[in-house]
C-alpha positions in Angstrom: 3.0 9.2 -12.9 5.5 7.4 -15.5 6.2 8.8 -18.7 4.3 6.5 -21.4 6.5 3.4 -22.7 7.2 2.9 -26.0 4.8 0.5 -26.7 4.5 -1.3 -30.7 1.5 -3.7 -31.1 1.3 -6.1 -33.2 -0.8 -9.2 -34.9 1.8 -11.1 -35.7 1.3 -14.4 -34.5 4.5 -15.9 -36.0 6.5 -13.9 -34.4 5.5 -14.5 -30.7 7.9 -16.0 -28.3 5.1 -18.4 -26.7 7.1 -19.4 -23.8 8.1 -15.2 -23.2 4.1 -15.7 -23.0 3.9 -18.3 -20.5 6.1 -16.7 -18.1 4.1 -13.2 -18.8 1.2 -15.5 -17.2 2.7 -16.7 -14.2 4.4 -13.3 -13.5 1.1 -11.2 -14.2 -0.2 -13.4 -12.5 -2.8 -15.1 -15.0 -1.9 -18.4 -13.8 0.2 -21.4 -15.6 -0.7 -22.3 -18.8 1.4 -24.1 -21.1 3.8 -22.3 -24.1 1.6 -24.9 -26.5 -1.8 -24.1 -25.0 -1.3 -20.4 -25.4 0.0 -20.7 -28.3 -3.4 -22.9 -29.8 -5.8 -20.7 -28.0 -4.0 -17.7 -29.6 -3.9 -18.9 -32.9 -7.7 -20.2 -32.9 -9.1 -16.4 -31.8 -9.6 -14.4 -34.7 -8.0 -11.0 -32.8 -5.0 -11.7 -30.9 -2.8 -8.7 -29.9 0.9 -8.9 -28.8 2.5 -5.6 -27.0 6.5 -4.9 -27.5 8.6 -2.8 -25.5 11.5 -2.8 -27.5 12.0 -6.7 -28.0 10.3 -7.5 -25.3 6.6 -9.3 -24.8 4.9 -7.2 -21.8 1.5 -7.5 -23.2 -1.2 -9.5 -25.0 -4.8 -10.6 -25.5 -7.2 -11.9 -27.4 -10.7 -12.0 -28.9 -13.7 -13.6 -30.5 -16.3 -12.2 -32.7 -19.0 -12.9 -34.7 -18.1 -9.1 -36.2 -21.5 -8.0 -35.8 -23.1 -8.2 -32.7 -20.8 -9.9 -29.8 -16.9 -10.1 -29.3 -15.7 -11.7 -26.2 -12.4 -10.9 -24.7 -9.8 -13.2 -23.1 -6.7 -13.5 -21.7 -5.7 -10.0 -21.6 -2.1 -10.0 -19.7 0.4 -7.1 -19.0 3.6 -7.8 -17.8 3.3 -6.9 -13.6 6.2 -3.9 -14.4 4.1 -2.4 -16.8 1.0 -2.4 -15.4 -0.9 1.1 -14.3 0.6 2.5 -17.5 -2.2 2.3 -19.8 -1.0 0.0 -21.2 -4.0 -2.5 -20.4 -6.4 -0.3 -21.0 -5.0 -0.1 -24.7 -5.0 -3.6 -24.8 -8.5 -4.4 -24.3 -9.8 -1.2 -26.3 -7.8 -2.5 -29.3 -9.4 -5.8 -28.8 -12.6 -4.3 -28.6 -12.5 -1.8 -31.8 -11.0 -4.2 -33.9 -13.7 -6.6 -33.3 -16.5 -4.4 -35.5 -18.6 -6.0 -33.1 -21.6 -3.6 -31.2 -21.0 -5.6 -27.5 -18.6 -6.3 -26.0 -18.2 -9.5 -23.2 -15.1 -9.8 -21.4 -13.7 -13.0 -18.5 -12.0 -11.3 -16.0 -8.9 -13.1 -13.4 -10.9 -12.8 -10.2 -9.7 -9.3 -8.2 -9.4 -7.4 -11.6 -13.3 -6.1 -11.8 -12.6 -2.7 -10.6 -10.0 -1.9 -13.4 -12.8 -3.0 -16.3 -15.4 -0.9 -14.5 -13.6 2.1 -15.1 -13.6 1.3 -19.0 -17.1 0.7 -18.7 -17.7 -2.7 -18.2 -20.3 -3.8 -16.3 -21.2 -7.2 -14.3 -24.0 -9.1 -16.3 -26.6 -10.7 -14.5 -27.5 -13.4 -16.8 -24.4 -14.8 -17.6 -23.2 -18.5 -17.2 -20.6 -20.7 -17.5 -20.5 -24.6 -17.9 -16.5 -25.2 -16.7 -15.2 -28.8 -17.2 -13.8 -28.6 -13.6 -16.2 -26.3 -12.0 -14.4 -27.7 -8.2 -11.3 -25.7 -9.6 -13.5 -23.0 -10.7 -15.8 -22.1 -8.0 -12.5 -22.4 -5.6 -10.7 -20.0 -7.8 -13.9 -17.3 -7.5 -15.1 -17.6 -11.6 -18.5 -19.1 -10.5 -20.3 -19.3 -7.2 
């Protein structure tokens, strides 16, 4: 195994690179979003989470909570080099913590359920989604 990476997170919203977190998506692979649609999703959750190695983005995500009883997680990304470090795994139990919230709902990329089983998620069996193009969706494996 690696040695850990110097890893410094941050809230910082102002300071993100947004199109260093578009390519973080396509290389991940999270799919191709936009610099400007990451940038509004981010800025609209009320946790979002930015990982640094040195000056470099290799990881975010993002959250949101009522503070109480739910916090849902999203887009939770590490940069493919980085990955199997522990470093997503910090990630999302940052997200989580700092949420105050007692559960915790995550969306998973489809492929990626095994790796939030071991932290302890679980697949919910009454959970639904309303997508606006649920062709894309169902073809993509987020709904049957």
């Amino acid at each position: 195994m690696e040695p850990p990476l110097a890893i410094s997170i941050s809230q910082s919203i102002e300071s993100v690179d947004w199109i260093c977190l578009e390519e973080l998506f396509i290389r991940a692979p999270l799919g191709a979003r936009s610099a400007a649609a990451l940038e509004q999703v981010f800025r609209n959750s009320q946790i979002a989470l930015f990982a640094y190695d040195g000056d470099r983005l290799v990881a975010a995500g993002r959250a949101l909570t009522d503070k109480v009883s739910w916090t849902i997680i999203f887009d939770v990304v590490v940069d493919p080099d980085c990955q199997g470090k522990g470093l997503g795994k910090m990630m999302v139990e940052a997200l989580a913590s700092g949420s105050g919230a007692r559960n915790v709902m995550l969306q998973s990329v489809p492929g990626k359920q095994d790796f939030y089983a071991r932290l302890g998620y679980r697949p919910m069996t009454t959970a639904m989604a309303k997508y606006d193009d649920p062709q894309w969706a169902s073809a993509n494996g987020y709904i049957e």
